[in-house]
N, C-alpha and C positions, 0 to 999 in steps of 0.2 A: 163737471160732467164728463169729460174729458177723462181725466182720469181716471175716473169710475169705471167708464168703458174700458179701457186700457186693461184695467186689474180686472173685470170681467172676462175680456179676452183672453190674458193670461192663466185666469181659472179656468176657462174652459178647454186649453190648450193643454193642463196639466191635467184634469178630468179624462179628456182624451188617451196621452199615455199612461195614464195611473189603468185603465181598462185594458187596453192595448197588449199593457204587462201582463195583467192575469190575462184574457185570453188567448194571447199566444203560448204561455205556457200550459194553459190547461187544454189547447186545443192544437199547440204544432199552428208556424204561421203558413203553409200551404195550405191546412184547411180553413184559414180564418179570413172572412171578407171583411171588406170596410163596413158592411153592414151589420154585423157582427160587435166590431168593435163600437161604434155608434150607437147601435143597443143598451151596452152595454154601460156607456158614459152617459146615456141622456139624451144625447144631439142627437140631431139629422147628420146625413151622410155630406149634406153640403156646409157644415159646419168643418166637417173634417178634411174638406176639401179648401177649404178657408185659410188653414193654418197650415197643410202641408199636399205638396203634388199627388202622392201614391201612397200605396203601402210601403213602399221600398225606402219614403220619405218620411212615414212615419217610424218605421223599423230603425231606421238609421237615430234618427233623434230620440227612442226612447235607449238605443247603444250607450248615444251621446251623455246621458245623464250623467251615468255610471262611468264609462272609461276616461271622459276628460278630467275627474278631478286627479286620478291614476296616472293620468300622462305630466298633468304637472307636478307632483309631487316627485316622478321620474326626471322630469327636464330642470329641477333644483337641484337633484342630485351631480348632475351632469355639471353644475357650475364651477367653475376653475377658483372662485373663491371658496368652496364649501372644504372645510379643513381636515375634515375626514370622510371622503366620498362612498366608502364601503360600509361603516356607520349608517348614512343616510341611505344609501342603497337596501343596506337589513330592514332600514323604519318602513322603504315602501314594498317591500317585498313580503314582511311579515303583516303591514296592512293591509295588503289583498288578500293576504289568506286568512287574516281575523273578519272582514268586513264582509267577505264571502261567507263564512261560518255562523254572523251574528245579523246581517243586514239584509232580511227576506226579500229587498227590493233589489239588490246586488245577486241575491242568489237566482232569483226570478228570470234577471236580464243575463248573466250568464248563463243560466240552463238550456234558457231558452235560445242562446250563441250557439252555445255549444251542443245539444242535444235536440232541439223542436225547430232546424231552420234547416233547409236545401235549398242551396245559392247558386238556383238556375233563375233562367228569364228574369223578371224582373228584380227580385234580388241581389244577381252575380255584382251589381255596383253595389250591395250594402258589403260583400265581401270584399272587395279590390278597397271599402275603407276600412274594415276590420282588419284587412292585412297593414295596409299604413298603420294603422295603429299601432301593430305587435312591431311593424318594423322599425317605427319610431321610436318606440320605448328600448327595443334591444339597442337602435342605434346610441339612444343617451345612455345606458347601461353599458354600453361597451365606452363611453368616453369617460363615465366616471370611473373605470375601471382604469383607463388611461391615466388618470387623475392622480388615483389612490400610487398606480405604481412610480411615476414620476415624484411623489410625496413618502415611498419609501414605504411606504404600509403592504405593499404586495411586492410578491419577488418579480423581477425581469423574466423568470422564467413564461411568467402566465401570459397567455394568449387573450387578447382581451375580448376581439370577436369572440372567438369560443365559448373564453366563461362569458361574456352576454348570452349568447343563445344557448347554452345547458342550463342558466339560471332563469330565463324565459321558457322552456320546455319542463325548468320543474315544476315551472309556477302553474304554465297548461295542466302538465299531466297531473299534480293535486288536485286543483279546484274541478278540471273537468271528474277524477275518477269518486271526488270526496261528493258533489252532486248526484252521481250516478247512484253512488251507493253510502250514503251521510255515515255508516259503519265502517266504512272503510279506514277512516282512524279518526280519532278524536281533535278534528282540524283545529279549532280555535287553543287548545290547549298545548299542542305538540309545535302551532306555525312558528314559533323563536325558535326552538330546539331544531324545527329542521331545516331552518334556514343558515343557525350557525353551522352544522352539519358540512355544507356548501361553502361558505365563507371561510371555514377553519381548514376548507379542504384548498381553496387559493390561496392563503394564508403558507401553507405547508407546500405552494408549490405544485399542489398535486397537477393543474394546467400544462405538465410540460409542454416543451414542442415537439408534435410526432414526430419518429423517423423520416426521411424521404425511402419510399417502395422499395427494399431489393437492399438496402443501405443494414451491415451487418451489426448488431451493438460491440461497441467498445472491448475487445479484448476477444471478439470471436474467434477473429482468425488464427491467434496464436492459442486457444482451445480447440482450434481444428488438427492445426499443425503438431500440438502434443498429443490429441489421439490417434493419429497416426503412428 
């Protein structure tokens, strides 16, 4: 009996953000109450109060579905045994952008991150964890990157912070512009091609390390001194 209750609870928790999804997406979560949501799963508002604080509590956990298996599939990458870390870096870089493309429940909870939320009042903490999130991932992204150059697969030259956060900002600015607008390119079919893109571009070095401000390139000065 026990149990029963249990997997009951359970269903009724997943009922909860299975609604949650579509009406924040089809309604933007400022205009959407817990009453709303409740409607829409079946329950009372004290059912939803049952399993989580607020909306800000519920918002957050239906994030959670979606971005944690993302994070660990990132923090594998990051492992100092994994023998080709840029390899597994492409498997999880080009899974978010196939699983965006093909997993309406993925597309749903990003749209709705990226495009139906304003992270004031009570919100502004589902974003200080949306930020943890992007920052955690960049940060294992930038150790596997560590990884790979230490193992000879990337050149010394790459910066590893960097390419983390240009390969975290591609991955924003795809899924966020490919949701806005699904024509914008044929994401599920192009995400390998444009990830190797990226990777072929550290590969070749392309990361160097900027100049420091005001710092001439190599051979300036004696091009200044001959056009003279």
């Amino acid at each position: 009996m026990a149990r029963r209750t249990k997997n009951e609870a359970q269903e009724t928790r997943t009922r909860i953000l299975d609604a949650a999804e579509h009406v924040f997406s089809e309604r933007g979560v400022s205009r959407t109450s817990l009453e709303d949501i409740a409607q829409a799963a079946g329950v009372t508002r004290g059912a939803i109060y049952w399993h989580f604080k607020d909306k800000s509590d519920l918002f957050a956990a239906m994030v959670n579905r979606v971005t944690l298996p993302m994070e660990a599939m990132v923090a594998r990458s990051s492992d100092e045994s994994v023998e080709d870390p840029i390899a597994s870096l492409k498997a999880c870089a080009v899974n978010a952008l196939k699983s965006t493309a093909t997993n309406p429940q993925v597309q749903r909870v990003f749209d709705v991150v990226t495009h139906k939320c304003e992270y004031l009042g009570e919100m502004a903490g589902v974003n200080n964890r949306i930020s943890a999130v992007q920052k955690g991932c960049v940060d294992r992204a930038e150790q596997a990157i560590r990884n790979a150059i230490k193992r000879g697969l990337l050149p010394a030259s790459v910066n590893p912070r960097l390419a983390a956060v240009g390969l975290d900002a591609m991955l924003y600015g795809l899924i966020s512009n490919w949701l806005a607008n699904p024509g914008y390119l044929p994401l599920e079919r192009h995400a390998e091609a444009m990830i190797d893109l990226y990777m072929d571009g550290l590969r070749s070095g392309g990361a160097r390390r900027a100049r420091a401000p005001g710092k001439p390139r190599s051979g300036g000065k004696a091009r200044r001194s001959r056009a003279r």
